[in-house]
PALUM-802215 format. One record per residue: x, y, z of N, C-alpha, C, O in turn. Coordinates in steps of 0.02 Angstrom, whole numbers, plus 32768, in hexadecimal, padded with zeros to 4 digits. Layout:
<rs>
XYZXYZXYZXYZ...
</rs>
This chain:
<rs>
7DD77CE783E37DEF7CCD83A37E387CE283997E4C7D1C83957E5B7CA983947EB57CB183777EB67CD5832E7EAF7CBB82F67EC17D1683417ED87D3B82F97F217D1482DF7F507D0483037F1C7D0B82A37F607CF3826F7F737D2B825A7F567D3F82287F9D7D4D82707FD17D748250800F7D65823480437D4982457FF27D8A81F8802C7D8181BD806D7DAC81B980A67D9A81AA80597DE381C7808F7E1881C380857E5481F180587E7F81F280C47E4A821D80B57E7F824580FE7ECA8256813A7EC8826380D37EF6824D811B7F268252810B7F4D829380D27F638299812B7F5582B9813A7F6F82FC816E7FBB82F781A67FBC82DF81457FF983168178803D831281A8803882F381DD8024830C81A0804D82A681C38052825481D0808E826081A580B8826F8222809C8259821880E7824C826780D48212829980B182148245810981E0826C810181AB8281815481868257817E817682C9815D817F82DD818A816E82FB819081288317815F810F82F781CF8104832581D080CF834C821180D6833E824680F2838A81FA80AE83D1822A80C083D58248808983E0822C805483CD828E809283CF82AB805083F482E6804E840182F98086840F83148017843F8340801C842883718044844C8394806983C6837A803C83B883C7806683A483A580A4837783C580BF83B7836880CA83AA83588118838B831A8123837682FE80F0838583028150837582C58160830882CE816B82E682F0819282F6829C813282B182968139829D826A815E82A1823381458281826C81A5823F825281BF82118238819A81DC825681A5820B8205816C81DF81E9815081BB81B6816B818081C5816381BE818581848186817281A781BD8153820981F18138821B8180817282258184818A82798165816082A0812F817282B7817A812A82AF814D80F982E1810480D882CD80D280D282F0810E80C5828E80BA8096826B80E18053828E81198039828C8096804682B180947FFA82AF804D7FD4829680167FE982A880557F9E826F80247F8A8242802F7F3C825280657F1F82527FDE7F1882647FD77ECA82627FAC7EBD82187F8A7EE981FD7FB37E8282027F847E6D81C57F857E2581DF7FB37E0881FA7F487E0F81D07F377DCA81DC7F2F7DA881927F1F7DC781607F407D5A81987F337D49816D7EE57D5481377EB47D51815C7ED57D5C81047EA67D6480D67E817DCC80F17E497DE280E47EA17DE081057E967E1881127EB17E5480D17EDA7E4180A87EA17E7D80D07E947EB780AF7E9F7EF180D47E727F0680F97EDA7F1080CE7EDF7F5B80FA7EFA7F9480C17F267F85809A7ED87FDB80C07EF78011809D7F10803980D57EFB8046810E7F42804980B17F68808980D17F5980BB809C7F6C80B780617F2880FE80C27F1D812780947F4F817180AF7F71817580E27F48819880877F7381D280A17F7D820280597F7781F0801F7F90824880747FA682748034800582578024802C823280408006827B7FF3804382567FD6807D827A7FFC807982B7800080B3825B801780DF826C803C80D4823E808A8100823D80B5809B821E8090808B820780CC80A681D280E1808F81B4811180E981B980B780FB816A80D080D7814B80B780EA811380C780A581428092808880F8808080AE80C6805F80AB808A806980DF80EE802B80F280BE7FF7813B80A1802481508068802B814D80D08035819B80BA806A8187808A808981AD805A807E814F807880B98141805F80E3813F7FEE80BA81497FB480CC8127801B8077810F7FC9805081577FBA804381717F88805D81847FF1800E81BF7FD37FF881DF7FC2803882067F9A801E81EE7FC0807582107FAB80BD81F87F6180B5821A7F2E80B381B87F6880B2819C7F2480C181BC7EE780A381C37EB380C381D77EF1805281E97EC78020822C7EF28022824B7EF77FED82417F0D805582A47F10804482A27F29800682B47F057FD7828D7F6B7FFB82AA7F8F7FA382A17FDD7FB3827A80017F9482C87FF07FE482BB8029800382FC80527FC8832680287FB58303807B7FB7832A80A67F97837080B17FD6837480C18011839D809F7FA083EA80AD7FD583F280E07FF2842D80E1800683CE811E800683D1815E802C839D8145805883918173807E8375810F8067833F810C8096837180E080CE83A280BC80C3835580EF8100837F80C08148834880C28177833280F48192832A806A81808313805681B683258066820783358032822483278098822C833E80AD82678325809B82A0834680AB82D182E4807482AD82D4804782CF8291803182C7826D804D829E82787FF782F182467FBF82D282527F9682B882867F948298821C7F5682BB822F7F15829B81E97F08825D81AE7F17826A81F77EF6823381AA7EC2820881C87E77820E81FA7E5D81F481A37E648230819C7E218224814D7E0281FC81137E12820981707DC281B881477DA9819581427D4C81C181707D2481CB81057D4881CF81217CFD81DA81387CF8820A813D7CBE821D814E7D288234818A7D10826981C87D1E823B81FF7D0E825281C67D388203821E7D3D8201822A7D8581F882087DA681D1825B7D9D821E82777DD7823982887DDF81DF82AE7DB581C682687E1781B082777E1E817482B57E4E817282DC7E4D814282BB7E7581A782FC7EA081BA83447E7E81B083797E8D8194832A7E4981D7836C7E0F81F183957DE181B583C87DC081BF836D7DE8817283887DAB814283A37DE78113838F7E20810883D87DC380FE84007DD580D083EA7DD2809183BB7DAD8083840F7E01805983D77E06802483CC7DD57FF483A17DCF7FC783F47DB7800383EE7D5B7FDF83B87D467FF883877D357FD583B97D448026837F7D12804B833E7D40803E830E7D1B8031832C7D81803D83007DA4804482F37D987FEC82B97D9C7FD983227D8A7FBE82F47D857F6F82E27D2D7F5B82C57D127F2C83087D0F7FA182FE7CCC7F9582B57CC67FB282887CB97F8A82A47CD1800182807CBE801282427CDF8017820D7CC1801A82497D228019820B7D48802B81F07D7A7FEB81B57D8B7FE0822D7D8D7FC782147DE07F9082137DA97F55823E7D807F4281B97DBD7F36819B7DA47F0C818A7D5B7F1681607D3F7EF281AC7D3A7F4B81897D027F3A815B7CFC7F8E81367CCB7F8D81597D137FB7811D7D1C7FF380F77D5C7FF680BA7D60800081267D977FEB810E7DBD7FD281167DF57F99814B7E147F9F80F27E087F6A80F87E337F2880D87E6A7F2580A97E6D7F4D80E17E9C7F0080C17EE47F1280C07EE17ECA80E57EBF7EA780807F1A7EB080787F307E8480897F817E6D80877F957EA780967FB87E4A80B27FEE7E5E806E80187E26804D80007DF8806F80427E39803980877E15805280987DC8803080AA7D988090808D7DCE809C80807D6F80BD80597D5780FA805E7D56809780207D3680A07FE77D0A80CD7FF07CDC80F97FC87CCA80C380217CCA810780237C8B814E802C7CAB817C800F7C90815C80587CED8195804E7D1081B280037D1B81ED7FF27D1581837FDE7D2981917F997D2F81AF7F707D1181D87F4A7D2C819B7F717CB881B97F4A7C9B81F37F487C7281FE7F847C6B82197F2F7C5882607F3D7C2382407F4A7BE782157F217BD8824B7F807BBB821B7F817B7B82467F507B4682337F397B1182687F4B7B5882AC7F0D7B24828F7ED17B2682A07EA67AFD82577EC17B60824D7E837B5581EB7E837B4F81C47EB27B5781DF7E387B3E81A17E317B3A81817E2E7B8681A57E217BB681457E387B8E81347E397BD2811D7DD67BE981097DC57C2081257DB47BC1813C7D787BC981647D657BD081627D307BEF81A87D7F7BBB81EF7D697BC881F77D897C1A821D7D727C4581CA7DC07C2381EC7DD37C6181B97DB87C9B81BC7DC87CD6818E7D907C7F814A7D647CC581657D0A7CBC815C7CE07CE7818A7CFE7C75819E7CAF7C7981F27CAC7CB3820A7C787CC982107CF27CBE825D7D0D7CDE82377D057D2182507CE07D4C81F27D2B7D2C81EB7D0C7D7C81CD7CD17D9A81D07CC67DD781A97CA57D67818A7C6A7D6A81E67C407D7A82037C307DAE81F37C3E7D4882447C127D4882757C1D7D8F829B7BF07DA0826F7C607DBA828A7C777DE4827C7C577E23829F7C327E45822F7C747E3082137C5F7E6D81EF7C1D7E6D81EF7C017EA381CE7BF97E3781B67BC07E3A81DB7B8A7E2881C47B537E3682267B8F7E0182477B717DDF82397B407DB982507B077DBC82007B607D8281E37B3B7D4A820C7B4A7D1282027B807CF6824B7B137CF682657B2D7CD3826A7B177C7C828A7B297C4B823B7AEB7C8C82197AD87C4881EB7B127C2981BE7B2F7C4782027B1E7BE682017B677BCD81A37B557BBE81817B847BD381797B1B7B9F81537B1E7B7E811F7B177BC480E97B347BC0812D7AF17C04810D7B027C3E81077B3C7C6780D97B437C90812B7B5C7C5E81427BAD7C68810F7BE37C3C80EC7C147C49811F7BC17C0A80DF7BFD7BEA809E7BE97BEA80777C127BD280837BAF7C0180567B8E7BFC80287BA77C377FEA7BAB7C3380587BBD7C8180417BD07CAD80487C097CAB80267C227CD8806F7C417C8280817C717C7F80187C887C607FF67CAF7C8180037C6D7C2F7FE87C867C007F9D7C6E7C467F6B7C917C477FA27C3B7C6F7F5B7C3C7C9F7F557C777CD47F237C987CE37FAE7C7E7CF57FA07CCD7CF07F737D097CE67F4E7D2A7D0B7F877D097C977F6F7D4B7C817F157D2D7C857EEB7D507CA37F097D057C717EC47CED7C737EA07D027CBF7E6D7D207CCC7ECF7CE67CE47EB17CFF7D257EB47D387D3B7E997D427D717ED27D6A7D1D7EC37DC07D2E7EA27DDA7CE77EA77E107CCA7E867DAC7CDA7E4A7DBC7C8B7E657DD47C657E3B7DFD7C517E957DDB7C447EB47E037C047E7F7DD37BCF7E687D9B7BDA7E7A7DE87BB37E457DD87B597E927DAD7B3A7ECA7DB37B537E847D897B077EC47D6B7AFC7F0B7D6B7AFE7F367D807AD87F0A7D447B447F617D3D7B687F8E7D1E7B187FCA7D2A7B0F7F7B7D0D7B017FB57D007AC27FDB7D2C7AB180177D2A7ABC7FBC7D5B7A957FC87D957A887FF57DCB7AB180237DEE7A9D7FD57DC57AF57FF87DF87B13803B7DD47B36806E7DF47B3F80367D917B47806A7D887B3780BA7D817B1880E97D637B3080B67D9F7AE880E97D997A9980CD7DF97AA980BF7E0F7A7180C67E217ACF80A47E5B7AC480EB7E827AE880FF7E6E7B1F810C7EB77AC481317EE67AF080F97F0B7B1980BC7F0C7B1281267F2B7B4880FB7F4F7B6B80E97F8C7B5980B97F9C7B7D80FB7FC07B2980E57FEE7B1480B17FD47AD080A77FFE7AA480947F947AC980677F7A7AA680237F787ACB7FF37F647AAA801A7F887B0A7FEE7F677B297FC17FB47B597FDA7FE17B7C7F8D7FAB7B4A7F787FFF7B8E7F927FEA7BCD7FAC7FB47BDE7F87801E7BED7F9180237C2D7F717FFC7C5A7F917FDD7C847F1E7FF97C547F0A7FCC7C717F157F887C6E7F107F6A7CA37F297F607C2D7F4E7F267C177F7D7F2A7C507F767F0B7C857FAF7F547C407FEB7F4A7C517FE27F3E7C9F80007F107CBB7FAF7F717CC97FB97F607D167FB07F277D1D7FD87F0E7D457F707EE67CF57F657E987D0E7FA27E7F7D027FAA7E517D2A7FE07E897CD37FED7E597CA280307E7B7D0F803F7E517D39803A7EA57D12805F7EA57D4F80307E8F7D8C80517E837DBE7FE57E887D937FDC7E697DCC7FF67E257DBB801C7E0D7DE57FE77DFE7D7C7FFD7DC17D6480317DA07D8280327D687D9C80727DDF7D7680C07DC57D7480C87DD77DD680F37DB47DF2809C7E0E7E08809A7E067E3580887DA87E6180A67D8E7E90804C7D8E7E3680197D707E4D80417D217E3980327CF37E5F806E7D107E0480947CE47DF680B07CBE7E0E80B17C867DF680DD7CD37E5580F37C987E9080C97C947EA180CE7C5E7EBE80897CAA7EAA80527C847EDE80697CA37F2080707C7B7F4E80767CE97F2D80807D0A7F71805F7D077F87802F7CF87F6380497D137FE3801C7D0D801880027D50801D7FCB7D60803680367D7F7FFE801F7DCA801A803B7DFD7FE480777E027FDB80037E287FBB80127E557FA580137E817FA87FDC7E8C7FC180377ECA7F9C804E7F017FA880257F2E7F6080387F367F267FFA7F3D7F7A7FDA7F707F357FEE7FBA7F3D7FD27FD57F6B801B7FE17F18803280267F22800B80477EF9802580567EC37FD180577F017FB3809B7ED77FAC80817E957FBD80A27E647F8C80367E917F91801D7E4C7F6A80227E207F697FF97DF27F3480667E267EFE80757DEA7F0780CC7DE07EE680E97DB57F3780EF7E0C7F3581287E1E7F5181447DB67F44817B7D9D7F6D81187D9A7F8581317D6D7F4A81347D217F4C81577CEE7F1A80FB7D397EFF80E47D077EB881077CF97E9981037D2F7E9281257CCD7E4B81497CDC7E0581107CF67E0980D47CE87DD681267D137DA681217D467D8580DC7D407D8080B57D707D6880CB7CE87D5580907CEC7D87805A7CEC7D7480237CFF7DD080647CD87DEE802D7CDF7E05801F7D317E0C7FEA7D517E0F80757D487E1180597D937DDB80227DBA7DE87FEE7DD87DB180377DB17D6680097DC27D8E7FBB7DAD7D9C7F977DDD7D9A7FAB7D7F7DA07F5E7D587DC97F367D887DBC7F017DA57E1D7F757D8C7E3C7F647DBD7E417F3D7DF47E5B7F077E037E0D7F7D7E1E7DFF7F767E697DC77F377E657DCE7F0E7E937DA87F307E4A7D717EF17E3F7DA27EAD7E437D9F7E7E7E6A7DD37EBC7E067DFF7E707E057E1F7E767E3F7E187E3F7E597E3B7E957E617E637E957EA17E3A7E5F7EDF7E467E307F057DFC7E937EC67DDA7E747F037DC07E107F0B7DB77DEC7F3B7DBB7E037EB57DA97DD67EB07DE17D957EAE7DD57D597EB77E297DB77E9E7E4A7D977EAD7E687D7F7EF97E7C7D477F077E657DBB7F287E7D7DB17F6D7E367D7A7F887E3C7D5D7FBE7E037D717F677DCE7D4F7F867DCE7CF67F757DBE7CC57F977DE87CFF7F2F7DF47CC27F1E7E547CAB7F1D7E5E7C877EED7E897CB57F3D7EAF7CB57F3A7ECB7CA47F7B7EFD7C827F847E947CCA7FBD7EA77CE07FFA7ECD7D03800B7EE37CF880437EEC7D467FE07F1A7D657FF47F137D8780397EE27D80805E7F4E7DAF80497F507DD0807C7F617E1A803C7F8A7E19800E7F3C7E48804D7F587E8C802F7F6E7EC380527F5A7EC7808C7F917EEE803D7F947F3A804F7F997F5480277FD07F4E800C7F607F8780017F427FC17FCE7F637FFD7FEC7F518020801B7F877FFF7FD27F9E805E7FEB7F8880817FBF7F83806F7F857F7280C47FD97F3E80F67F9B7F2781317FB97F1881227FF27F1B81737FAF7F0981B17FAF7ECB81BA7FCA7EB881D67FFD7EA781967F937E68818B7F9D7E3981607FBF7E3381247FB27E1181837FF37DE9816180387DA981347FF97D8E80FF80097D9E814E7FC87D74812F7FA47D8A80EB7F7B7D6180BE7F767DC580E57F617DCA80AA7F547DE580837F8F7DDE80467F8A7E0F80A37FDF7E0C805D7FF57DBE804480157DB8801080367D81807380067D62803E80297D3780087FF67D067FEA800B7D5080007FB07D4B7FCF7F867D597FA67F8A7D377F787F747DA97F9B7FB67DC47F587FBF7DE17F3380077DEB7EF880147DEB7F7A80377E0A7F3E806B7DC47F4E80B47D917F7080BA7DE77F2280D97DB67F1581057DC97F4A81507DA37F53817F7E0F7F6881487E1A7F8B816A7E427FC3814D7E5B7FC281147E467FFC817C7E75803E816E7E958061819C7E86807681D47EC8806381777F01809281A17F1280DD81897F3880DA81597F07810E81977F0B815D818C7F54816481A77F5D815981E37F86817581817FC581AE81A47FD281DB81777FC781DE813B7FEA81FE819B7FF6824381858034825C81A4802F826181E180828272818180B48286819680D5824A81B680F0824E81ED80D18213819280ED81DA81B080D581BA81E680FD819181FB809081BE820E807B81BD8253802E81A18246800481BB822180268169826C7FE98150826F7FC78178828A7FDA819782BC7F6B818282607F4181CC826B7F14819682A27F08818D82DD7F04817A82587EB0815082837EC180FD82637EF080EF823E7EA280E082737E92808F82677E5E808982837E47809F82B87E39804B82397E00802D82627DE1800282327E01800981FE7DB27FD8822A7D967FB882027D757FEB81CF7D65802581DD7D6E7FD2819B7D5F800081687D09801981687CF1804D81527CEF7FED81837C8E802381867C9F805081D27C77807D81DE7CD1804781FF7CDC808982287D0580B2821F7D0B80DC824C7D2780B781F07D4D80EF81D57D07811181A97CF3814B81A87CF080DD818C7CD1811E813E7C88813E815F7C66816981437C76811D81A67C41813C81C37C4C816681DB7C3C819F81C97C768151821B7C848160825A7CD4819182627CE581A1829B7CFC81A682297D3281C482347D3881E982697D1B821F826E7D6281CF82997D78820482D67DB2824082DA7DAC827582FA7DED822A82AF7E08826982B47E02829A82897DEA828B82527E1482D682927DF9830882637E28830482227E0E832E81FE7E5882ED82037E6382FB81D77E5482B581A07E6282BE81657E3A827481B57E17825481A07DD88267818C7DBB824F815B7DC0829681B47D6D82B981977D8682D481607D7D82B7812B7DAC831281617DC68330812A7DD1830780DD7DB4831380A87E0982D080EC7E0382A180B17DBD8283809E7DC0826B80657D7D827B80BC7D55825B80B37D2782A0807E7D18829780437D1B82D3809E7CFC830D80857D1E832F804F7D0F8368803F7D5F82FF80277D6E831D7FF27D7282F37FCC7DA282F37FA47D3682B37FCA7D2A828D7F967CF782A27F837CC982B77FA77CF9829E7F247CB382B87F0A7C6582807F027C6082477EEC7C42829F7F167C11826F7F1D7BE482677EDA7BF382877EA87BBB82477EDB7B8D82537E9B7B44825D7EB17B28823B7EDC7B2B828A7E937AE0829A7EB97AE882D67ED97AB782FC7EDE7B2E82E87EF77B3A83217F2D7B5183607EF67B7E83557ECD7B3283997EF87B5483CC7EBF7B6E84157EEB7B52843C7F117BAF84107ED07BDB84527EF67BF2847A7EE27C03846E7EA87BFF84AC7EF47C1184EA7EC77C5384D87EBA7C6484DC7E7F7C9084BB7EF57CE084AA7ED97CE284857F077CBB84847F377D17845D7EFA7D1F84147F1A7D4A842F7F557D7684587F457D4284197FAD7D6084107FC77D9A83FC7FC97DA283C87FA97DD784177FE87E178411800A7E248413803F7DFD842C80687E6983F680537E77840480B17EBA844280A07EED842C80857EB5849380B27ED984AF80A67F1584A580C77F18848680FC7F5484C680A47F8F84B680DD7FC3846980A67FAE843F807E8001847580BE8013843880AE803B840B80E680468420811F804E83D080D0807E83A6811080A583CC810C80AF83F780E180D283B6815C80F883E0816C812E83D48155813383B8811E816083E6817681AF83E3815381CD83B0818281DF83BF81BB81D2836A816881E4832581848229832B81978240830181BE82608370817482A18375819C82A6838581CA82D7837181E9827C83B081E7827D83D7822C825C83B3825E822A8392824E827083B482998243838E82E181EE83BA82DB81E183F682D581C7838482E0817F839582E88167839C8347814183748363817F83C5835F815B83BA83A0812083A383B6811E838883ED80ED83A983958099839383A9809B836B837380C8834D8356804A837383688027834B8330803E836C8306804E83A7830F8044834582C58055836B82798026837582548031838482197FEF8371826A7FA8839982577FA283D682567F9983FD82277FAB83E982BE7FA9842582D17FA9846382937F7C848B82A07FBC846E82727FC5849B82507F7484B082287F5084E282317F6B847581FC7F46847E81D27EFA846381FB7EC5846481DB7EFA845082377EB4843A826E7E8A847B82787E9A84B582837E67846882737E3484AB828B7E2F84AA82D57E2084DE82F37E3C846682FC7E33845F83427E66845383697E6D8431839C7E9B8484833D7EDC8472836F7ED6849D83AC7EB084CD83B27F02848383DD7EFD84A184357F4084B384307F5784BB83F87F6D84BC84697FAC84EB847B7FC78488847D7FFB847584627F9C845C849E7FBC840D84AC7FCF840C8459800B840684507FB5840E84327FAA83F283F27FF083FC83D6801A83D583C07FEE843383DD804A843C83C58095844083F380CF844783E08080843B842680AF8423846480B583DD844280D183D6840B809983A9846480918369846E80668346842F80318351841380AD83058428808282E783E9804282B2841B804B82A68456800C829A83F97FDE827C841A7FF5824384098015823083D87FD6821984567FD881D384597FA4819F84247F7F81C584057F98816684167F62814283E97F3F8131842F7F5B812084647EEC813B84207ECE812D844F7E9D810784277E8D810B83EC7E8780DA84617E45809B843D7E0380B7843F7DF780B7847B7DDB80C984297DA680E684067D6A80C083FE7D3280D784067D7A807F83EC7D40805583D77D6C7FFD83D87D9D7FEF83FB7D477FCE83A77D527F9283B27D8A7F9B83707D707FAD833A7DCB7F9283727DE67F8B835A7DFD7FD883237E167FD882EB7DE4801B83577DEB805183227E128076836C7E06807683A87E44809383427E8C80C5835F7E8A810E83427E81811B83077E91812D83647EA6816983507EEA819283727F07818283A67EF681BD83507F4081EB83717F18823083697F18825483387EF88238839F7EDF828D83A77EC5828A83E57E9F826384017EF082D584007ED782F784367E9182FD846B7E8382FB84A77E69830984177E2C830E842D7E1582C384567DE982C084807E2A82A6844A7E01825584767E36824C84A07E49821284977E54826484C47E8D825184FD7E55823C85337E1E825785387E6D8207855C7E3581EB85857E36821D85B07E5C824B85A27E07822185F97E00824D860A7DF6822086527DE9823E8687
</rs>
């Protein structure tokens, strides 16, 4: 079967320049997504996830520098177009990201209609004001807000948080992109609205056909929504694999770790699991694995030599020692 790939990034390594040294932030990820596919990149915070999305959509912070690798969307070298062409053709209107705080998002000077009818008029060039809001307001209907009238004509410090994240999947979801970029988009909001969230996400990529990437902390909400997962840690692909062989079958050890420090229900513990230790220091050269440290099964190889990704299963990778073929 001919996989359709939508977006593909090939050995990303992305740096930021900063007064105390140059950060190693993400180190050779390469990532395929197929069309109507679902992939999380999970990881502790510092791991490249979010660098890796803003690269994707060209909004990398002016101290970040692409140092080698390509993403290609489509076939188009997204590296290669100039930033005209990259807000003409590709950012927000093929693909849109959502960010972990909604209120960062919006202008509070304006209504959160004035600022979803600014991207309807942009990317769809609907510039008839009463067709504009007309679709503006099926929108909000379609990420369920309770009366879009309202929240339309609504500043944004009028509206909760959970409001506020649809009313930005909305203004994400508005050109009608192929592929969205979810950054940690319930991490801000409490438990049952996360649930509501992750439910509409899911029901929209199903009826929409999106292509997604969920970036998130938590091994528990990505296996709510995508169909596959990617683990890095220190900028560096851990494990990959379809998502019922990650949450069974985890092979490398610090994927177990993330898995054994989700709380369960039914299970009762005296204190919640951690992986002790923290990432390392992304200014300095990492000789081995950047685990090594905090592994319980590190060897003398482990911190010499970084490990190769080895194939494991049908479509599951890992970067650890321990499975070096033999």
């Amino acid at each position: 079967m001919v996989r359709d790939i939508i977006l593909s990034i090939n050995d990303l390594h992305i740096d930021y320049y900063t007064p105390d040294g140059v950060i190693r932030a993400v180190r050779g990820v390469s990532i395929e997504l197929c069309k109507g596919e679902s992939l999380c990149i999970v990881g502790e915070s510092g791991s490249g996830k979010s660098t890796i999305g803003l690269a994707t959509i060209r909004a990398l912070p002016q101290n970040a520098v692409i140092t080698r690798g390509a993403i290609l969307y489509n076939d188009i070298d997204i590296l290669k177009l100039s930033e005209e062409e990259m807000s003409k053709r590709v950012r927000g209107k093929e693909i849109s990201i959502v960010f972990q705080d909604p209120a960062a998002m919006f202008n509070p000077l304006f209504t959160v209609g004035e600022i979803l009818l600014d991207v309807i008029a942009t990317h769809l060039g609907i510039r008839d004001r009463r067709k504009a809001y007309e679709y503006g307001i099926n929108m909000l209907k379609l990420v369920e807000l309770p009366d879009p009238e309202r929240v339309v004509n609504s500043y944004p410090h009028e509206l909760s948080g959970g409001m506020l994240q649809r009313v930005a999947i909305a203004v994400a979801l508005s050109a009608n992109p192929k592929l969205l970029i979810a950054d940690e988009p319930t991490t801000m909001l409490d438990v049952t609205i996360q649930a509501q969230i992750l439910d509409l996400l899911k029901r929209l990529r199903n009826e929409l056909s999106l292509s997604m990437i969920f970036i998130t902390h938590n091994l528990g909400v990505a296996a709510e929504v995508c169909n596959r997962i990617m683990v890095l840690y220190a900028g560096t692909l851990f494990e990959e694999g379809y998502t019922e062989d990650i949450l069974t079958n985890p092979i490398h050890p610090y994927t177990r770790r993330l898995l054994e420090c989700i709380p369960r229900a039914g299970r009762r513990v005296s204190r919640l699991k951690f992986i002790p230790g923290t990432l390392p220091d992304l200014r300095t050269p990492i000789p081995g694995c950047p685990f090594a440290p905090r592994c319980e099964y590190t060897t003398d190889i482990c911190r010499k030599t970084p490990p190769p990704i080895y194939e494991v299963g049908y479509k599951h990778k890992v970067s650890c020692h321990l499975y070096q073929k033999r």
